[in-house]
C-alpha atoms as an extended CHARMM CRD file, in Angstrom:
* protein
*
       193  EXT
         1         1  UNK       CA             15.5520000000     -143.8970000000       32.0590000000  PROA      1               0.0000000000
         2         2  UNK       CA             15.0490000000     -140.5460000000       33.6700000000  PROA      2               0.0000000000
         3         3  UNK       CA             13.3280000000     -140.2760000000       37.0620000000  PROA      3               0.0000000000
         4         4  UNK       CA             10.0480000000     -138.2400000000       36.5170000000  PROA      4               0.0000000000
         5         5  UNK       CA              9.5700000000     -135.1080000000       37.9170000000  PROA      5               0.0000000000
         6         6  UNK       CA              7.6330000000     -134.7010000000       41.1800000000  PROA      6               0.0000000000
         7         7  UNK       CA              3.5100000000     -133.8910000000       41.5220000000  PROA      7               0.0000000000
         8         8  UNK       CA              5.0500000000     -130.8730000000       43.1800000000  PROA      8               0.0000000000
         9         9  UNK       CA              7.5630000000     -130.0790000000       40.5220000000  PROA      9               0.0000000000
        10        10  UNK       CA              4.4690000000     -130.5630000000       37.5210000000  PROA      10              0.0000000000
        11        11  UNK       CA              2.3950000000     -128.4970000000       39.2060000000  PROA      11              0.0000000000
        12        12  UNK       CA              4.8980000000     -125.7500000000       39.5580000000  PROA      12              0.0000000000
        13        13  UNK       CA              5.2630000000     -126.2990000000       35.7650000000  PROA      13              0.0000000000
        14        14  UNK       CA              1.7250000000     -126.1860000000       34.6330000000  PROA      14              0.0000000000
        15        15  UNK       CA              1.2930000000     -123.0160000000       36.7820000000  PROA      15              0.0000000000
        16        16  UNK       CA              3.9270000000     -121.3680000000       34.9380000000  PROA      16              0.0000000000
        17        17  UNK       CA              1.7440000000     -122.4940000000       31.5010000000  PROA      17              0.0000000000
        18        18  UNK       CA             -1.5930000000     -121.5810000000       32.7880000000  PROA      18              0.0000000000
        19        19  UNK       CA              0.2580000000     -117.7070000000       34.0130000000  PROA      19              0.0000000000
        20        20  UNK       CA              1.9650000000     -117.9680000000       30.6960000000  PROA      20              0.0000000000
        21        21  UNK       CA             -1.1430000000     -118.2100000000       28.8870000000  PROA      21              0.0000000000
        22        22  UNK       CA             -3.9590000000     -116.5300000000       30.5960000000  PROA      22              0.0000000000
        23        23  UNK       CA             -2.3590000000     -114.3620000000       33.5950000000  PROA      23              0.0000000000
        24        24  UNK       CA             -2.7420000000     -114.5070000000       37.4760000000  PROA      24              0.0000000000
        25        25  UNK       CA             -6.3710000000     -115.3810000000       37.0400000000  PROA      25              0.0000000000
        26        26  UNK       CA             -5.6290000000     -118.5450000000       34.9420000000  PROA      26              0.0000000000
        27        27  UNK       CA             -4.0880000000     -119.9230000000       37.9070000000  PROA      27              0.0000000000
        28        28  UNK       CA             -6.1080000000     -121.6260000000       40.0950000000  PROA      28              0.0000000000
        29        29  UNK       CA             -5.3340000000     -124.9100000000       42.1930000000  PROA      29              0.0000000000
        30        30  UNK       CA             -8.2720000000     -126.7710000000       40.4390000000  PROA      30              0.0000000000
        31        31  UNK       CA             -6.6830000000     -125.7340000000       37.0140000000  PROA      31              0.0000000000
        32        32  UNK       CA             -3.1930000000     -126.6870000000       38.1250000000  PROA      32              0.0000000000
        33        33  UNK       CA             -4.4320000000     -130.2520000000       39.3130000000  PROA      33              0.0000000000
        34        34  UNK       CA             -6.8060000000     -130.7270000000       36.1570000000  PROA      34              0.0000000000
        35        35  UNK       CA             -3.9660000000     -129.5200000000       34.0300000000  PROA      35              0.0000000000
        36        36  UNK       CA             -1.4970000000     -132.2280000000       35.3430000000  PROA      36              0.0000000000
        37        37  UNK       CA             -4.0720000000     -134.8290000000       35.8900000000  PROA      37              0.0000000000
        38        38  UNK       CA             -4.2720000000     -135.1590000000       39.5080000000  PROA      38              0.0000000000
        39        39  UNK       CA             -7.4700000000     -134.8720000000       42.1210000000  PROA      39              0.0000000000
        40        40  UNK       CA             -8.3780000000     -131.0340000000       42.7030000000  PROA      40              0.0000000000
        41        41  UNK       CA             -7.2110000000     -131.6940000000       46.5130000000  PROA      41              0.0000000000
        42        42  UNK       CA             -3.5780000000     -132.7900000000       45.3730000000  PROA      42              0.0000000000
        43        43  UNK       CA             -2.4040000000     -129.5220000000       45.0040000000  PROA      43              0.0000000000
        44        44  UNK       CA             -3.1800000000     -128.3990000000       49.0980000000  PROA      44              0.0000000000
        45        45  UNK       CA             -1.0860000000     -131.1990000000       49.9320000000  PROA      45              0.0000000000
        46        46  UNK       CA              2.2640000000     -129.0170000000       48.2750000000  PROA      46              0.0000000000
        47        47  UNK       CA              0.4300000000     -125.1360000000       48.6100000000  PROA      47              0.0000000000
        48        48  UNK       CA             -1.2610000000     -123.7180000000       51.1390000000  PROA      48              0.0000000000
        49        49  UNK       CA             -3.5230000000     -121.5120000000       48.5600000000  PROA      49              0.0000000000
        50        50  UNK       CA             -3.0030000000     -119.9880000000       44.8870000000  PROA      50              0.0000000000
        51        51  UNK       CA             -0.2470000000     -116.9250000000       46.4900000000  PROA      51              0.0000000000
        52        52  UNK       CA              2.1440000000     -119.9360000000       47.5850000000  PROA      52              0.0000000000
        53        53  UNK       CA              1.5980000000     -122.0730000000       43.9290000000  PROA      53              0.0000000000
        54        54  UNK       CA              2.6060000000     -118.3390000000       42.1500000000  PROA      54              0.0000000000
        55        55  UNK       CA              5.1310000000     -117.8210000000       44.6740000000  PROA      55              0.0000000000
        56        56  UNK       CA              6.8310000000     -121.2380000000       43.7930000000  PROA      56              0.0000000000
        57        57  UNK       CA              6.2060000000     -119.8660000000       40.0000000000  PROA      57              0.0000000000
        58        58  UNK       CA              7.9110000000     -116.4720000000       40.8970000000  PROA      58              0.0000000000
        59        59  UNK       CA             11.2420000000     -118.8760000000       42.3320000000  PROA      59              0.0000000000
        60        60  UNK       CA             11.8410000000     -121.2830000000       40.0860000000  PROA      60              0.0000000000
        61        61  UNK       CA             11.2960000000     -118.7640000000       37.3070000000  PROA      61              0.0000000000
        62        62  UNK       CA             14.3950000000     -116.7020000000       39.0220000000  PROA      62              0.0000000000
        63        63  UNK       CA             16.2410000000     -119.9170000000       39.1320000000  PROA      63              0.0000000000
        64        64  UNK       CA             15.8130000000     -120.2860000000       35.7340000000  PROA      64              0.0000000000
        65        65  UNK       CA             16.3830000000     -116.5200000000       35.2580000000  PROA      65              0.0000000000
        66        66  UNK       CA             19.9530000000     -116.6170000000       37.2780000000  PROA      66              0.0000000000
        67        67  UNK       CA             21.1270000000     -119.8390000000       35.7180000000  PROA      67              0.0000000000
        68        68  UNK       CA             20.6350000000     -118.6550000000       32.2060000000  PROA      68              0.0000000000
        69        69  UNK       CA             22.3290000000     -115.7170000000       33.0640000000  PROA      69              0.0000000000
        70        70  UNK       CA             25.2310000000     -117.4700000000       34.8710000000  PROA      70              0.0000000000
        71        71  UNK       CA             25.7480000000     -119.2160000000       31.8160000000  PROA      71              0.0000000000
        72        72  UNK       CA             25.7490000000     -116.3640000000       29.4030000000  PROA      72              0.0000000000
        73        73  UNK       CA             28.7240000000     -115.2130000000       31.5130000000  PROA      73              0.0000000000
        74        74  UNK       CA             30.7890000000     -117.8900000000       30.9010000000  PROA      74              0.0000000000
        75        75  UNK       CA             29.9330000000     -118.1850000000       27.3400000000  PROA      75              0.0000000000
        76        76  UNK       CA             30.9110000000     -114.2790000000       26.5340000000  PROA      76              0.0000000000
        77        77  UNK       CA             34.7690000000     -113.1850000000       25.8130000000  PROA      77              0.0000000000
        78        78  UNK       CA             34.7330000000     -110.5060000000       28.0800000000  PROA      78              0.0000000000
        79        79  UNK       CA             32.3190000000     -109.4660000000       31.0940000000  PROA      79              0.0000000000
        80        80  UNK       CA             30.7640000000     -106.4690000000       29.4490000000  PROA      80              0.0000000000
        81        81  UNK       CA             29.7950000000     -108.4780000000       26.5230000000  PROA      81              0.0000000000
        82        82  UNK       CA             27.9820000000     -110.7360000000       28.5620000000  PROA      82              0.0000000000
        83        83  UNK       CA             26.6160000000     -107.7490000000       30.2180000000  PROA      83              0.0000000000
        84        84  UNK       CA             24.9510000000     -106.9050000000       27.1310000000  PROA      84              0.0000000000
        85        85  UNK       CA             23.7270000000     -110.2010000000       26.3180000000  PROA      85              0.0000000000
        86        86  UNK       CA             22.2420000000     -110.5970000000       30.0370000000  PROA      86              0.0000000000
        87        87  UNK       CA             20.1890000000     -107.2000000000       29.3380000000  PROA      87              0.0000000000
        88        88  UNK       CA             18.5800000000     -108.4920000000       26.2290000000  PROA      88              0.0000000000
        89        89  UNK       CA             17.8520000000     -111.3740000000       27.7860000000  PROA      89              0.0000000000
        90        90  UNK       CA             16.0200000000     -109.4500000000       30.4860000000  PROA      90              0.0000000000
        91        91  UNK       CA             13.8250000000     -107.3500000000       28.2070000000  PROA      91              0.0000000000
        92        92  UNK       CA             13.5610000000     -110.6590000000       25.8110000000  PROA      92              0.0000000000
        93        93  UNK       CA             11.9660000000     -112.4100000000       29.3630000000  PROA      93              0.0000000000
        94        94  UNK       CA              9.3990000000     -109.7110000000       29.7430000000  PROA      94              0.0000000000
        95        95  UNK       CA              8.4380000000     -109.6760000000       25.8730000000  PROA      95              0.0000000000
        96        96  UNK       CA              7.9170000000     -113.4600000000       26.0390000000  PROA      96              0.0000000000
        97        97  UNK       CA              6.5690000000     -114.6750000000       29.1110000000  PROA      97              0.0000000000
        98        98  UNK       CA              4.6970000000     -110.8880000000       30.5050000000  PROA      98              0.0000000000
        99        99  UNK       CA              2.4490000000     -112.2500000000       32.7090000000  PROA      99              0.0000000000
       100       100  UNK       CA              5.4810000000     -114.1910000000       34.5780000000  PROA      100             0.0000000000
       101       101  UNK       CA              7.6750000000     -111.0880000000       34.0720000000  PROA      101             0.0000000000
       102       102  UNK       CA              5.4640000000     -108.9000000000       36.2570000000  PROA      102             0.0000000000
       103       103  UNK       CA              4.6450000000     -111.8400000000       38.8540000000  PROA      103             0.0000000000
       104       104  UNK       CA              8.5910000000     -111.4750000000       39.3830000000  PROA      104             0.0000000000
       105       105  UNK       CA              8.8130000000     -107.5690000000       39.3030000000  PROA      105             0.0000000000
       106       106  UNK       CA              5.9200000000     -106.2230000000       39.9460000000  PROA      106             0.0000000000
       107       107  UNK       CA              3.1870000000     -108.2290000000       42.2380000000  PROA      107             0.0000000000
       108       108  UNK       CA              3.7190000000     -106.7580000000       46.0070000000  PROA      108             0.0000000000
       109       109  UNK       CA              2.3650000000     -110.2280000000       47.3200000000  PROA      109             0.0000000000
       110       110  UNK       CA              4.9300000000     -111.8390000000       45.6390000000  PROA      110             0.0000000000
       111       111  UNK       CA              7.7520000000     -110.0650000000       46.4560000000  PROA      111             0.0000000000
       112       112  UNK       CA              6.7950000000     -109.9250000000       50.1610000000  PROA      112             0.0000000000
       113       113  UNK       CA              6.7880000000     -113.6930000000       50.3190000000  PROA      113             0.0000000000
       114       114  UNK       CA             10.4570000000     -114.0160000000       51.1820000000  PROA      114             0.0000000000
       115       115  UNK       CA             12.6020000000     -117.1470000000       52.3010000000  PROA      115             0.0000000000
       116       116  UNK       CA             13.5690000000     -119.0140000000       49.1030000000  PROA      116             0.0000000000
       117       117  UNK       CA             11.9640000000     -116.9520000000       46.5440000000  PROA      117             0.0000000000
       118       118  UNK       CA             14.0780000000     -113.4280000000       47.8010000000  PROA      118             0.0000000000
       119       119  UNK       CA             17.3630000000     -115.9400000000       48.0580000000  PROA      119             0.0000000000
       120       120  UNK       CA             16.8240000000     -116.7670000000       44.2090000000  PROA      120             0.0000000000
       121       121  UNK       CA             15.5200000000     -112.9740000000       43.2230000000  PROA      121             0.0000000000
       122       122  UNK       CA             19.0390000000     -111.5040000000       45.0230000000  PROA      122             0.0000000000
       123       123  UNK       CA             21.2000000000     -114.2030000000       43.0890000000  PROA      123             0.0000000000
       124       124  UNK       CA             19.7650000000     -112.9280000000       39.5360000000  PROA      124             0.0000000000
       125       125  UNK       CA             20.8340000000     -109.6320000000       40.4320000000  PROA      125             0.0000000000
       126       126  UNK       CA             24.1710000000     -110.9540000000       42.1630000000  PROA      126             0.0000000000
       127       127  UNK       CA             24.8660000000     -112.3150000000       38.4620000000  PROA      127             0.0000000000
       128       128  UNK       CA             24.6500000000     -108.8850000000       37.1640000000  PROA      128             0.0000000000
       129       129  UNK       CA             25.9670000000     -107.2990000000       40.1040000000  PROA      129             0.0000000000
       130       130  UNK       CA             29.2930000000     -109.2300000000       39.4170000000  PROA      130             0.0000000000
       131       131  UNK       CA             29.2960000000     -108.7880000000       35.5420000000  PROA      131             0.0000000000
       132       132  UNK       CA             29.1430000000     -105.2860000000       36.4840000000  PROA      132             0.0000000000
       133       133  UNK       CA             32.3160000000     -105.5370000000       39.0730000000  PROA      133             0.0000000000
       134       134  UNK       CA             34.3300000000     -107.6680000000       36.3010000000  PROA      134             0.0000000000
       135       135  UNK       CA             33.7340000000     -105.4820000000       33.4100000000  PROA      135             0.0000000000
       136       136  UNK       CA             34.9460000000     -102.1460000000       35.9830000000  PROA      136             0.0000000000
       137       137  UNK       CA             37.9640000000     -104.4920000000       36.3040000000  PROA      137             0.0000000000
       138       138  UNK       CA             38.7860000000     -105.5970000000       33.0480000000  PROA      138             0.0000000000
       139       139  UNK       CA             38.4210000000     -101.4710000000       32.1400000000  PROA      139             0.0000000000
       140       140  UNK       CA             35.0830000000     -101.8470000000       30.0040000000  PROA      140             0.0000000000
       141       141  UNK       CA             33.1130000000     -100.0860000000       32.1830000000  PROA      141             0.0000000000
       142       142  UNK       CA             34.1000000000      -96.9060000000       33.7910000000  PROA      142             0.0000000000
       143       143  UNK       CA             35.2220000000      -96.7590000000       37.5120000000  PROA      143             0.0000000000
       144       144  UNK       CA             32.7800000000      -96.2820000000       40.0870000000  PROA      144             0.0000000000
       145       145  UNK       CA             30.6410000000      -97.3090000000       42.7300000000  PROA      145             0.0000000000
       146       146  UNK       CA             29.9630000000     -100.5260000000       41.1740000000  PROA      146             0.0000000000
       147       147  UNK       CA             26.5040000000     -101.0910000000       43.6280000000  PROA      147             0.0000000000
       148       148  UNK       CA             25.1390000000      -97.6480000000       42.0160000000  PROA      148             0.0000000000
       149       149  UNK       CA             26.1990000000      -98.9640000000       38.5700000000  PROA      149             0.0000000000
       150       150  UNK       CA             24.6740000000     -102.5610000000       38.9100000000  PROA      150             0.0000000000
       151       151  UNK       CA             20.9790000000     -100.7920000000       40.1350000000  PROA      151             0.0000000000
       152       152  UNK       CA             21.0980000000      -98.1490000000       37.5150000000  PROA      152             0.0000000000
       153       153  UNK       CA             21.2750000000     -100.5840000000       34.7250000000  PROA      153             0.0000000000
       154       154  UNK       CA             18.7750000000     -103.4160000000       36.4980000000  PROA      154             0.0000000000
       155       155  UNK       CA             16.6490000000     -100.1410000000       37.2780000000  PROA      155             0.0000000000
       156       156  UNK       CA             16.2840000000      -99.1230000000       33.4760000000  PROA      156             0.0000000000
       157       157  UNK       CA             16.1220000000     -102.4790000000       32.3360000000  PROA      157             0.0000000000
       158       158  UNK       CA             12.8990000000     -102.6540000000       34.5020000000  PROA      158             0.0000000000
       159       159  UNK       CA             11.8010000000      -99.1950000000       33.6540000000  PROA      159             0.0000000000
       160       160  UNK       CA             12.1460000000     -100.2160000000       29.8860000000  PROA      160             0.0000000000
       161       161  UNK       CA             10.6600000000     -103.2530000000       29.9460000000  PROA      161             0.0000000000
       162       162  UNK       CA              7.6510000000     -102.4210000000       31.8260000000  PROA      162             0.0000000000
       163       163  UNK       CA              7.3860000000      -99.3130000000       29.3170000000  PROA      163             0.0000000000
       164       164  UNK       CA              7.1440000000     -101.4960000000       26.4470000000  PROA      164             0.0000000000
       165       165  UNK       CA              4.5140000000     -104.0520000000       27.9330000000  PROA      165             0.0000000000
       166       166  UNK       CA              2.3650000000     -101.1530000000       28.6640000000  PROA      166             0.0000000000
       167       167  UNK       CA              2.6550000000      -99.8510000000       25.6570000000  PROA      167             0.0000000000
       168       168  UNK       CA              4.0920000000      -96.5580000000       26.4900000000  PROA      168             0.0000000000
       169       169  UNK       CA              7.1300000000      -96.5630000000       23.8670000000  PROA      169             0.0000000000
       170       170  UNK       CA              6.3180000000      -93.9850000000       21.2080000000  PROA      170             0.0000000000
       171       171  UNK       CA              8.7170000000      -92.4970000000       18.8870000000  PROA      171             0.0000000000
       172       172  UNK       CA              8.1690000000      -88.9850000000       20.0280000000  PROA      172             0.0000000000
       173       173  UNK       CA              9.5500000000      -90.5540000000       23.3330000000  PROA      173             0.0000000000
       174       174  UNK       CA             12.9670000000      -91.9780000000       21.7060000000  PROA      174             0.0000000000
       175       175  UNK       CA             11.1760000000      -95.1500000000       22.5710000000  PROA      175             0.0000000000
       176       176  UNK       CA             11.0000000000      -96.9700000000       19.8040000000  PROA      176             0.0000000000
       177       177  UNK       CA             13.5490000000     -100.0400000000       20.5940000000  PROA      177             0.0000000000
       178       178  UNK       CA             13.8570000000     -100.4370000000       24.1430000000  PROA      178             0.0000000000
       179       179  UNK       CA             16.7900000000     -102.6130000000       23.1540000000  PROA      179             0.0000000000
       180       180  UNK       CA             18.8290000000      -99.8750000000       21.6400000000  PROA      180             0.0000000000
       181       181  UNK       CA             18.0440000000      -97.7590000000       24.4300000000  PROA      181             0.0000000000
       182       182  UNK       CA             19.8060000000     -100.5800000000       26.9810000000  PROA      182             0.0000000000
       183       183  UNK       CA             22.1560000000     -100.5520000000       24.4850000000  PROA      183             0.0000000000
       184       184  UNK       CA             22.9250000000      -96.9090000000       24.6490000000  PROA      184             0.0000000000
       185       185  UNK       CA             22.5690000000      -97.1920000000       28.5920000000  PROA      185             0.0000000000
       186       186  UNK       CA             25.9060000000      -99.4990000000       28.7570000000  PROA      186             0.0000000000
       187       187  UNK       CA             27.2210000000      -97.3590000000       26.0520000000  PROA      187             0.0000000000
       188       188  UNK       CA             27.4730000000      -94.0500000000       27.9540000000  PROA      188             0.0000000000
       189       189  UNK       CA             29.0650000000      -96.4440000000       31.4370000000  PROA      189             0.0000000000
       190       190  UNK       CA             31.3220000000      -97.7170000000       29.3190000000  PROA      190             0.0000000000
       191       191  UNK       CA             35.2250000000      -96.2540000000       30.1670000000  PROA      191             0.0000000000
       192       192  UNK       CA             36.4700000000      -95.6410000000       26.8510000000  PROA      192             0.0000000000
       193       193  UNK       CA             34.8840000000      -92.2130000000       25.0050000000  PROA      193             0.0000000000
């Protein structure tokens, strides 16, 4: 029988649902604790206030994040190929869950909070960082710094996918498919013309 999860591992999880569904100001430590059936004190006894339940949203959302990405690595015949696949899956994140894709990228409160959370942000972009390094190895990607490379395409994968949830693409922009443009990105670093 499997052991069930922890009060402080279901609240993390139905403050990822209420940010999923209703933004920051879903989240509240009375909501958390109604939403997993548990007094509205329980959740002070895990968080210290609704920054530290988000913050505990923001890391195991990067956990999830890196490990998914870990595995497309392994799953891809060569590392530029699971380069690609990592990138949709980063604009795919933002499209799906916006609300936890800015928490991540975008809330200064969060990404102040250090400790654990900046551990698990850094190995996400470790993951890429070595895709990156492998494909410059293997000859997919052309030589370089491979540091400069890594935050160039994390950088436009950010840029893009915070165009598109604002609602900035527009044709007359070439901003149509924020995919395609990704696509294009690792296109023009790849080594071969």
């Amino acid at each position: 029988m499997p052991k069930k999860p922890s009060t402080k591992t279901r609240l993390i999880t139905a403050a990822t649902c209420l940010l999923d569904e209703g933004g920051p100001e879903a989240v509240t430590l009375r909501a958390v604790a109604q939403a997993v059936g548990v007094s509205h004190n329980a959740p002070y006894k895990h968080f210290k206030d609704k920054r530290a339940i988000l913050a505990a949203v923001a890391e195991a959302s990067f956990v999830e994040m890196a490990a998914r990405f870990r595995e497309t690595a392994l799953k891809k015949a060569t590392p530029l190929q699971a380069l690609r696949v990592v990138v949709e899956n980063y604009l795919s994140f933002a499209r799906h869950f916006p609300a936890r894709y800015r928490l991540l990228f975008s809330d200064p409160d969060i990404s102040q909070h250090g400790g654990m959370l900046e551990t698990e942000a850094l190995e996400t972009f470790e993951t890429v960082a070595n895709l990156v390094v492998a494909a410059q190895k293997s000859g997919e990607l052309a030589k370089g710094d491979p540091a400069r490379a890594t935050a160039l395409i994390y950088a436009t994968a950010h840029g893009l996918a915070d165009l598109e949830l604002s609602g900035r693409t527009r044709a007359a922009k070439g901003l149509t498919d924020v995919d395609a443009v990704a696509s294009l990105l690792l296109d023009l670093l790849t080594s071969t013309p």
